[in-house]
C-alpha angles and dihedrals in degrees: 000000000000116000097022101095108169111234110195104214107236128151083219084056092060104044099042114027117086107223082253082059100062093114133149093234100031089047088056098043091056105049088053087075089064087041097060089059107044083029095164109232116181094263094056096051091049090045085058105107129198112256121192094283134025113279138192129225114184129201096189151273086056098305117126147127130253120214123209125201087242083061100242118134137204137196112235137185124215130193137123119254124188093357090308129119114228153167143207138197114232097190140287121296120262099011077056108046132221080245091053097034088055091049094053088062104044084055093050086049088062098044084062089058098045079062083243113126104234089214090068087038095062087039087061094055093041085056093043093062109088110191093248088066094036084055094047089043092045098054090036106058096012118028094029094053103038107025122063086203097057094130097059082055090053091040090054088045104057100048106039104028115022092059083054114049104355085119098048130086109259092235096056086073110115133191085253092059091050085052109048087042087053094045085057107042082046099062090057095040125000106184089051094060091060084054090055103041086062089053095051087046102053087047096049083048089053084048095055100044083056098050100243084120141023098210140031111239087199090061105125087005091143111197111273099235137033124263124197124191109267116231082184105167113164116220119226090262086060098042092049084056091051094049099046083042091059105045095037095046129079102254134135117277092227095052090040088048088036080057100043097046095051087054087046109044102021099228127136117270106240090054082053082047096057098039116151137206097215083058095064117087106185103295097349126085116200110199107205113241086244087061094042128087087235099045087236121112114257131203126212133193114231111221120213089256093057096048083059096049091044085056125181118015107252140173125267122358121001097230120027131197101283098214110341125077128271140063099279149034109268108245083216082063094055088052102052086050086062100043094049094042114042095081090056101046079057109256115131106207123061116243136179131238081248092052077065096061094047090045082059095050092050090041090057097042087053091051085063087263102158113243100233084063098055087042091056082045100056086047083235102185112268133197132217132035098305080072090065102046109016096075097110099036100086097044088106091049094046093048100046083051098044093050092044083048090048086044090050087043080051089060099035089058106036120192082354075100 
């Protein structure tokens, strides 16, 4: 490729090399001079600390890291190309390593050689990305391996964003895309287009990361409708309608057992989700600490009424997925019974499988119940060394407070039980 000669930017460069010297192998020969002595290790990248503005620290041979006052950083490359100077972004530090981000540019370096310019390199991969493969990408190596509800992102994913723009390249997404998507999702349910503007987001941000893109289209994308903290508690005469809903309706067992359970025992849905055979122990539930919010395991007391719920012992999970694949019941599925039915069960106001664990928790407070009790009931994070080794002494406490709540729950609902 005559004419296109590649130039590393190097102070050394400059002050050493002759202009005859302004070769691929002696200009890197020489900034490795200068490389030996700022060589980057990992504690010296995570000792770098935003300043007021963004700044740049350079190892050589154009390789260096740019740190922003928000305290991101971000791998670059620098060279010349066709007379140009030009720059190009290897990845974010951490998601992109020091390792990673060392092997990218060793690959752009050959690409120099190879007389190819890395930035159109790189171009030619972002275009080649169309948003069906980023998604699958995406679940696959990002969601799968880090989130317990990955599903409910691919679920989101397929049917608001793949019949959209599956066929389109991930970087022609504009702001404008993200908006008008949003703004539609939004006039059927609102609340569901924040939820998906978090999962697009956390997707764009994996992109980019990648280097499939070089900016976010969902940066300043705000949620498109207000949310406001729910206090939701449902009354007696509330909980008596849920109760009677979900036993006279045609609904699934598992999604009628995944709700009670979650009003009975006050624990998180998708731990009631996940529940597992081989975690009950007679009357006692031990959710293991990779199931659990906290990441501790966390032991419950089974009252009489949810052993009867629970019914008959059985092998794997408790409730399976009633029709579609998989292990479980999405927890996705339990909400929308909920959201299609409450109206018919007679309750006015919508509420959400989550808004029953916290109806159990004010009921119990309101029994007299200490608070410290609920809390270690509802496995709520600690800190400090009674973290670490507390976590039986309050069996006797959790179980006294769970049965009254399961006798209170007896009298509330009547011949219901």
């Amino acid at each position: 490729m005559q004419g296109k000669t590649p130039v590393f930017l190097s102070h050394a460069c400059s002050c050493l090399a002759s202009p005859s010297q302004h070769h691929r192998g002696t200009t890197r020969g020489t900034t490795n001079m200068v490389a030996k002595k700022k060589r980057f290790t990992d504690l010296k990248i995570k000792k770098l600390a935003p300043k007021g503005s963004a700044y740049d620290v350079r190892e050589g041979e154009g390789f260096g890291i740019r740190v922003l006052p928000s305290g991101s950083k971000s791998w670059f490359f620098m060279y010349h190309f066709d007379g140009r100077k030009k720059r190009l972004t290897l990845g974010r530090y951490p998601h992109a390593t020091l390792e990673q981000a060392r092997k990218a540019h060793r690959e752009a370096l050959s690409a120099l050689d190879a007389g190819i310019d890395p930035g159109e390199e790189r171009d030619l991969r972002k275009e080649a990305v169309k948003v069906v493969e980023l998604v699958d990408f995406y679940i696959k190596k990002w969601a799968k391996p880090r989130k317990r509800s990955w599903s409910e992102d691919k679920r989101q994913l397929d049917k608001d964003v793949i019949p959209r723009w599956g066929h389109r390249k991930a970087i022609d997404i504009s702001r404008v895309d993200v908006r008008r998507l949003l703004d539609d999702v939004a006039d059927r349910a609102p609340i569901a287009a924040n939820r998906l503007l978090a999962v697009i987001r956390k997707m764009f941000n994996f992109a980019l990361d990648q280097g499939f893109i070089e900016m976010s289209p969902c940066l300043g994308i705000k949620a498109p409708s207000p949310e406001h903290q729910k206090e939701r508690v449902l009354s007696e005469s509330e909980i008596k309608a849920f109760w009677h809903g979900v036993t006279g309706s045609k609904i699934s067992s598992e999604a009628r057992k995944a709700l009670q359970l979650i009003l009975i025992t006050a624990q998180r849905p998708t731990e009631i989700c996940t529940m597992r055979w081989e975690d009950i122990d007679g009357e006692w539930w031990t959710i293991p600490g990779e199931i659990s919010k906290n990441k501790k395991a966390h032991r419950v007391p089974l009252s009489p009424l949810a052993m009867e719920v629970l019914g008959e012992r059985g092998v794997g999970y408790v409730l399976p997925p009633p029709i579609s694949k998989g292990e479980y019941i999405n927890r996705a599925s339990v909400s929308q019974t909920v959201i299609r039915g409450y109206r018919q069960w007679g309750i006015e106001e919508s509420f959400t499988p989550h808004d029953l664990r916290r109806t159990a928790a004010s009921h119990m407070t309101g029994m007299g119940i200490p608070r410290l009790v609920v809390q270690r009931i509802l496995n709520h994070a600690e800190q400090g060394v009674t973290a670490v080794y507390d976590r039986h002494s309050y069996d006797k406490e959790k179980r006294t407070a769970l049965e009254a709540w399961s006798r209170s729950l007896g009298e509330i609902l009547g011949d219901l039980v």
